[in-house]
C-alpha positions in Angstrom: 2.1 -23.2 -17.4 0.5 -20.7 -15.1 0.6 -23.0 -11.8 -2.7 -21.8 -9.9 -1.6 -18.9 -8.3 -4.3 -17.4 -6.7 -4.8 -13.6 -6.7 -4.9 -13.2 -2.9 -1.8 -15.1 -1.4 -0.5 -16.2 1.9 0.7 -12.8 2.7 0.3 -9.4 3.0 2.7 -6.2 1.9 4.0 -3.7 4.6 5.2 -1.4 2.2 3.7 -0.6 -1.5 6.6 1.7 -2.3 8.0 -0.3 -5.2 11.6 1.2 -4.4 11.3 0.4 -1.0 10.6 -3.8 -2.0 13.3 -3.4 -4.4 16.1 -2.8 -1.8 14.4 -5.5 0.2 14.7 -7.9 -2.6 18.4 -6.9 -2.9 19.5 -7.0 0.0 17.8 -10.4 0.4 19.2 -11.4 -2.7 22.8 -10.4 -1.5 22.4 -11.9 1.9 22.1 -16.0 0.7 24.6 -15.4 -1.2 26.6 -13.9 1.1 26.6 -16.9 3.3 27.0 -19.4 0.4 30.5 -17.5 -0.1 33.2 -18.8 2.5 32.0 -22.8 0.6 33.6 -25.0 -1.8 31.7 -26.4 -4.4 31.8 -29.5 -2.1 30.4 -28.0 0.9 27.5 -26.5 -1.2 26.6 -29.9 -2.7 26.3 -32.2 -0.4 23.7 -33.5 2.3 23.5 -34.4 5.3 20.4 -36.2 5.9 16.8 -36.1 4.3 15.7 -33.1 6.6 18.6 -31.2 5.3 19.4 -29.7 1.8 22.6 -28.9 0.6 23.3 -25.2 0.0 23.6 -25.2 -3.8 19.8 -26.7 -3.7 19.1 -23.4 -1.5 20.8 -20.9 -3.6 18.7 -22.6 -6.6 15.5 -23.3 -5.0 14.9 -19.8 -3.6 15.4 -18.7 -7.6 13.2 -21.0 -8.4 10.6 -19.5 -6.1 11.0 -16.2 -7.8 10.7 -17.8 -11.4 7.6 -19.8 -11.0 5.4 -17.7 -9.0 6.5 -14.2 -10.6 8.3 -14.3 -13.7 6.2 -16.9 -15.3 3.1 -14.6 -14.3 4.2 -11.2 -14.8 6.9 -11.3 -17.4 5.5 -11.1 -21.1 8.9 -12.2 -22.3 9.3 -15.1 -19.9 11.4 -17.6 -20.8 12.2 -20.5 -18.1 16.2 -20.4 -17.7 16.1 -24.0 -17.7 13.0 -25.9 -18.0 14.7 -28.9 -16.2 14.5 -26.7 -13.2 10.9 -26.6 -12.4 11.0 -30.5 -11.5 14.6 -30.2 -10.0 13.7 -27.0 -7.4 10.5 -27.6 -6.7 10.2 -28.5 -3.0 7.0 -29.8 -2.2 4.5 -27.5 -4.5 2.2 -30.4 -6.1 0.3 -27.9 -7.8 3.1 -26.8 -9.9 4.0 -30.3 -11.5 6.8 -33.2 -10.5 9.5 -32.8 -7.6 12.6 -34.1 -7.2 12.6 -36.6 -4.3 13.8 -34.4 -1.2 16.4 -37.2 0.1 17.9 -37.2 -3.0 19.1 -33.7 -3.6 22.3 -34.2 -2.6 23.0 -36.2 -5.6 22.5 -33.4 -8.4 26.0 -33.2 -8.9 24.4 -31.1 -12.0 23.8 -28.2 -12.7 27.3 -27.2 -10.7 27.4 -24.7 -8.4 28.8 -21.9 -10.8 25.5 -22.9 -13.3 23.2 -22.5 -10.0 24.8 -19.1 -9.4 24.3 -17.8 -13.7 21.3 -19.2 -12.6 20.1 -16.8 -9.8 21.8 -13.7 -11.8 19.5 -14.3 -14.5 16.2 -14.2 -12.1 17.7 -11.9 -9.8 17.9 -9.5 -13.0 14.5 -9.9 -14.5 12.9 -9.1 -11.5 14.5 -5.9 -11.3 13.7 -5.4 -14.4 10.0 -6.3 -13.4 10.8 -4.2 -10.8 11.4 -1.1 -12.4 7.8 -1.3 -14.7 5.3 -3.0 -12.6 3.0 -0.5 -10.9 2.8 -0.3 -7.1 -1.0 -0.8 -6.9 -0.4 -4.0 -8.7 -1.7 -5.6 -5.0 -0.6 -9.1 -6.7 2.5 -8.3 -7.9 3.5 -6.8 -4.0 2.1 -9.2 -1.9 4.1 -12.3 -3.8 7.3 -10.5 -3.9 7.0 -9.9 -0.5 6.4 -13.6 -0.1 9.2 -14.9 -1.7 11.6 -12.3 -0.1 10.7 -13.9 3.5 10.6 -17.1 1.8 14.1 -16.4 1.0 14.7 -15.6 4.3 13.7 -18.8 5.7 16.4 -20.6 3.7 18.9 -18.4 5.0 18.2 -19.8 8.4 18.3 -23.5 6.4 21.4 -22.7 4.6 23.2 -22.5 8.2 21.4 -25.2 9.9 22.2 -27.9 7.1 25.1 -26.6 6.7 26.0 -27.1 10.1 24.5 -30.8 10.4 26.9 -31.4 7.3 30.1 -30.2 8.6 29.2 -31.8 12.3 29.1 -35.3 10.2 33.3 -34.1 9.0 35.3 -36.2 10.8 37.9 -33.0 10.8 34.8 -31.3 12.6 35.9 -27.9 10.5 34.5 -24.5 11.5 32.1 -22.6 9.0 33.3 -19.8 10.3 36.7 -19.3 12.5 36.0 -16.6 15.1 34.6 -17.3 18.5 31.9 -14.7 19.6 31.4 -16.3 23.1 32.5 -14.2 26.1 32.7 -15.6 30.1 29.8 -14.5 31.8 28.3 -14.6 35.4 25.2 -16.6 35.7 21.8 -15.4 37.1 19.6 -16.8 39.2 16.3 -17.8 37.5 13.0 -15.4 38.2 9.1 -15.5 37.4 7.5 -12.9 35.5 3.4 -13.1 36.2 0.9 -12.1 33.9 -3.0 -11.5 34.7 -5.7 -14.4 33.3 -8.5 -12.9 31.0 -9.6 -12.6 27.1 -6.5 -11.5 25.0 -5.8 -10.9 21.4 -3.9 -13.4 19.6 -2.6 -13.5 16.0 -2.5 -11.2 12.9 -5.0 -8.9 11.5 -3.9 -10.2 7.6 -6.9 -8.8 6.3 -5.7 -5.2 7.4 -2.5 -5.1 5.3 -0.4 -3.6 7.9 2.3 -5.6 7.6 3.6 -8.5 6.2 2.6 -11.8 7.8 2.1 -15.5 6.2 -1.4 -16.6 6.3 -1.0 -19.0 9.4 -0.1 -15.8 11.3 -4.0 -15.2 11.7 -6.8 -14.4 11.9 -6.7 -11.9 14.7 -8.9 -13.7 17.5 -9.3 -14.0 21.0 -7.9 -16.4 23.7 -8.9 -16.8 27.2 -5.6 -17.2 29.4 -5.9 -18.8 32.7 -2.9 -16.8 35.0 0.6 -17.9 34.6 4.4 -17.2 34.9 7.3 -17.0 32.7 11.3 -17.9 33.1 13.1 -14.7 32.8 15.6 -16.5 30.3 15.6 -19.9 28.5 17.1 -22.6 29.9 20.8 -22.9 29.3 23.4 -25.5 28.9 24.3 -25.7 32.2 20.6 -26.2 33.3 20.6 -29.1 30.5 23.5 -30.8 32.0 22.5 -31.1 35.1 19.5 -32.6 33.7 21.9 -35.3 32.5 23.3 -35.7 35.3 20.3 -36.7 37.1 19.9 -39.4 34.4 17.3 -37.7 32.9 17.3 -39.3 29.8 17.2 -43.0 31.3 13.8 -42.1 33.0 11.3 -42.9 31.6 8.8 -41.4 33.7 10.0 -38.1 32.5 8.9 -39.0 28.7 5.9 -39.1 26.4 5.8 -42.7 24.7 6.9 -41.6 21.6 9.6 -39.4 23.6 10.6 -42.6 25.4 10.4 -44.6 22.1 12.8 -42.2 20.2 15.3 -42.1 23.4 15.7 -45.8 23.0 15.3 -46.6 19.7 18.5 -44.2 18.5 20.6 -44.3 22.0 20.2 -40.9 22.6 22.3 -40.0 26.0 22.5 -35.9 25.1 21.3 -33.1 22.8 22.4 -32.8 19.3 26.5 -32.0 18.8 27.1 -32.7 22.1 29.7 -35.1 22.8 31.9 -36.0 26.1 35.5 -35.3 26.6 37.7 -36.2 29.4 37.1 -32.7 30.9 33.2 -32.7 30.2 30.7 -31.7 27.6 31.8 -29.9 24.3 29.4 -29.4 21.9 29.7 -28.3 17.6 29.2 -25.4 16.2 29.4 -23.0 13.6 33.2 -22.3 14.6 34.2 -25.6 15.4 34.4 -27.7 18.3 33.8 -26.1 22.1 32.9 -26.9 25.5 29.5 -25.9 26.2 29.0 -22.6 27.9 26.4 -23.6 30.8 24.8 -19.6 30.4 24.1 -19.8 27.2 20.4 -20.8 26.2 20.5 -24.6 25.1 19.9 -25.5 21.6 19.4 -28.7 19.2 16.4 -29.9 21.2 13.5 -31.8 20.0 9.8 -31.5 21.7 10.4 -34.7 23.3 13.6 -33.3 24.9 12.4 -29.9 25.8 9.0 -31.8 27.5 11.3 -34.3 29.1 13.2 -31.5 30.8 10.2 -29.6 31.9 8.6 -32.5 33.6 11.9 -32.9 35.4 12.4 -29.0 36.1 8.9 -29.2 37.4 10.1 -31.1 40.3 13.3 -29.0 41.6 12.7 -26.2 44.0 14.1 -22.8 41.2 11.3 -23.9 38.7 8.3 -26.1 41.3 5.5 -26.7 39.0 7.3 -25.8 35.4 6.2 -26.6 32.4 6.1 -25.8 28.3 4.4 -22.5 27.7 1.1 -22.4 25.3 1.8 -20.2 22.1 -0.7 -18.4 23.0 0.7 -17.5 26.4 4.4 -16.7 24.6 2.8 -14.4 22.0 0.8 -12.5 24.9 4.1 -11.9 26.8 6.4 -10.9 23.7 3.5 -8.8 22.2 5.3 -5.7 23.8 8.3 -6.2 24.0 11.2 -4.8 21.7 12.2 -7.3 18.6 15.8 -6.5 19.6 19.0 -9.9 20.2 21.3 -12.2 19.1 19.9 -12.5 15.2 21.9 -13.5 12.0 23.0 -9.9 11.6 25.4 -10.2 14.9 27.1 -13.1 12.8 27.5 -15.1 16.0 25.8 -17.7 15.0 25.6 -19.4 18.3 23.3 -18.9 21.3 24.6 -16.1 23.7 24.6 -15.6 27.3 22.8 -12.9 28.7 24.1 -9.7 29.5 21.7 -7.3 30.2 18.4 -8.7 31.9 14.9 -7.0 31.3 12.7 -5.1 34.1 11.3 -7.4 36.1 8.0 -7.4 34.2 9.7 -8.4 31.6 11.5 -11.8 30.0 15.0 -11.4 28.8 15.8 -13.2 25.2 12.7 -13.8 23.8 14.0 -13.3 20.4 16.6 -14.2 18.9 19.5 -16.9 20.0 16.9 -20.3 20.1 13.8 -20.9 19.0 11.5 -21.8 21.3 9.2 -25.0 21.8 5.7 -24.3 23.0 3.3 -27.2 24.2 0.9 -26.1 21.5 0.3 -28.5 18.4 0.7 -26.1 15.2 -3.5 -26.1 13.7 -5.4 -23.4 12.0 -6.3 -20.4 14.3 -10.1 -19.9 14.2 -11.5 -18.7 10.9 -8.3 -19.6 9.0 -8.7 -20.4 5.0 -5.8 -21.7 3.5 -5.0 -19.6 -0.1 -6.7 -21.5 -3.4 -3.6 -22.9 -5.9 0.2 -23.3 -5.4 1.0 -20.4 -2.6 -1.7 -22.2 -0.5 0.6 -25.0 0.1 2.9 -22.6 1.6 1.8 -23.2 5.3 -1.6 -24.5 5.8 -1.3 -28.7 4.6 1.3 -29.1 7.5 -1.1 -28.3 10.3 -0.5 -31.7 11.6 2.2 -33.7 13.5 3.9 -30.4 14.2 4.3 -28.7 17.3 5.0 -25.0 17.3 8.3 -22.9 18.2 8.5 -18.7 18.9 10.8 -16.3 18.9 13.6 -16.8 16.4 17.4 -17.7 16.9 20.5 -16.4 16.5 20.3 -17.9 12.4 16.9 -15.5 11.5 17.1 -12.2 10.1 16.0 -9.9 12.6 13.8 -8.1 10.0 12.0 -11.4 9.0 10.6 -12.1 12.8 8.0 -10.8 15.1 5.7 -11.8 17.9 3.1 -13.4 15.7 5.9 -15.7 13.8 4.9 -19.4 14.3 7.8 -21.6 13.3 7.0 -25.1 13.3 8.6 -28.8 13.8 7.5 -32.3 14.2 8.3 -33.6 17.7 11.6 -35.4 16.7 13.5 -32.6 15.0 16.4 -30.7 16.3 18.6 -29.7 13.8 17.4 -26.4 14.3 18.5 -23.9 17.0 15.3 -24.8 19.1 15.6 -24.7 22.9 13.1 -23.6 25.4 11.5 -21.3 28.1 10.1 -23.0 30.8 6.4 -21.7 32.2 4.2 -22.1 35.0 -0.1 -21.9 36.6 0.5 -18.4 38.5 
């Protein structure tokens, strides 16, 4: 069944060199798997919460992916794997048939996790072979593999992030991975970096094929910025804490409603993993158990959480007047700076302090270790269309509810981010690495 593909998808192909798309999809291919490969067969089946899905659904899912929108279109021999897959890894593509509800897929005990693996061998091998025939001006062909190789990319961030919510919920609190990256470091006072009001471009030029970019990524438009001013860094732990201290979550004139609603209705007294010791905050991560590091940028923080603290940052003399940036106002400032930090590929896996600060017309850490929040509700930039068929669910049908997050963390491939990226949430998540970067009317 051809699911409704469209010929122009949600994204666009930097590179039509077919061998150059091939290493991509390797190395890609090699990466998830990679991080699958310190896990039992436990670890990769189980989940956490609905939000979250367990790794093996991951490994599978992201095959799935290639199988449905690529094999089953461009292979003349295609034969599905398993055709109890297309109902079991779908995620939330109506236009390709049934899915398995998401807050059950920690209970397919079956297909095991050494089937899911034959599994993505299989599709990893017929789209080399696809690979190796398909023409590089096939425009379709490109621009979907390039899609599902940043798709894939996306889950590796998931794999980590779910995984991590998982082992947090171990009572043994066991490490993913057992080597501690963090180093003491002095901390810096906090500085303003100003940038001039006026028209600015914002967004992607898709239609120019310069790159890749998912559809929500533009069109390329205008913006009118009022002047403002940027933190130099996010806000770290320590700045969080002290925001606890002041009881800032039992005030509820720091909160929106629903903020204030979610505070009281699941007791929340402190970001996500944190917990208190006898000798003060320790928080979960990756490696195990650890007392915060109060330079490193906070992360597990919903919208509420990262508004809260700004309203209350807003009213201390180092940040008078501080609030969320637009994502508009983010993009403008990051547009020139170098896509260069703490990113999957330094396997840290944890926010780091920082070490070497930026000029000062320039913020430090705006990619890489947290994502984070804006003030700006995630909607359609002007002139956006949403692709006909399947891929067109890709982005566009969540534009609602959500709120939207820049800059990457210390979970996303460096390759698969860049100044136009919007990530997005709804208000109450923070399983993610999200922090923030607090911003102010110059």
């Amino acid at each position: 069944m051809n699911p409704g593909i469209p010929a122009a998808t949600s994204a666009t192909n930097p590179d039509t060199n077919r061998c150059t798309l091939a290493t991509r999809f390797a190395q890609v291919r090699a990466t998830t798997e990679s991080l699958a490969a310190p896990l039992s067969s436990e670890d990769a089946s189980l989940q956490s919460m609905a939000d979250a899905s367990p790794t093996k659904w991951h490994l599978a899912h992201t095959s799935w992916f290639f199988e449905t929108f690529i094999l089953e279109r461009f292979d003349d021999a295609f034969k599905p794997f398993d055709p109890s897959f297309r109902v079991l890894f779908n995620s939330y593509y109506n236009a390709v048939g049934d899915k398995h509800p998401r807050p059950e897929r920690g209970l397919i005990s079956r297909p095991n996790l050494a089937e899911v693996l034959s599994y993505r061998h299989h599709v990893t091998a017929r789209i080399d072979e696809l690979l190796a025939k398909m023409g590089a001006d096939n425009s379709e062909f490109v621009a979907l593999m390039w899609l599902g190789c940043n798709h894939e990319e996306q889950h590796q961030e998931l794999i980590l992030t779910d995984l991590k919510h998982l082992l947090s919920k171990n009572p043994l609190k066991p490490a993913y991975q057992d080597r501690w990256p963090l180093t003491p470091i002095q901390g810096r006072k906090p500085r303003w970096v100003g940038y001039a009001g006026g028209l600015v471009p914002i967004g992607r030029d898709i239609a120019a094929g310069t790159g890749f970019a998912f559809d929500n990524e533009g069109p390329r438009h205008q913006v009118f910025l009022e002047s403002f001013e940027l933190a130099s860094y996010p806000v770290t732990h320590g700045d969080f804490a002290a925001f606890i201290a002041d009881n800032g979550y039992a005030r509820p004139e720091l909160w929106l409603s629903m903020g204030w609603d979610w505070v009281q209705a699941n007791h929340v007294i402190a970001p996500l993993y944190w917990e208190k010791r006898d000798n003060g905050w320790h928080t979960f991560t990756l490696h195990g158990m650890a007392p915060i590091d109060i330079h490193t940028p906070i992360c597990h923080i919903n919208y509420f959480e990262a508004d809260a603290f700004a309203r209350w940052a807003s009213t201390q003399a180092q940040w008078k007047g501080a609030r969320l940036p637009r994502e508009s106002e983010w993009e403008h400032a990051a547009d020139s700076a170098e896509i260069e930090g703490n990113f999957l590929e330094s396997q840290a896996l944890h926010p780091l302090a920082l070490r070497d600060e930026k000029t000062s017309s320039t913020p430090s850490q705006l990619f890489g270790d947290v994502w984070e929040w804006t003030q700006s509700a995630y909607l359609p930039y002007p002139r956006f269309h949403a692709a006909e068929g399947a891929v067109g669910e890709y982005n566009g049908k969540f534009m609602c509810n959500q709120f939207v997050l820049r800059g990457g963390s210390c979970a996303t491939p460096q390759q698969h981010i860049r100044a136009t990226y919007r990530n997005f949430f709804p208000p109450d998540a923070r399983w993610q690495f999200s922090g923030l970067r607090l911003a102010r009317d110059a």
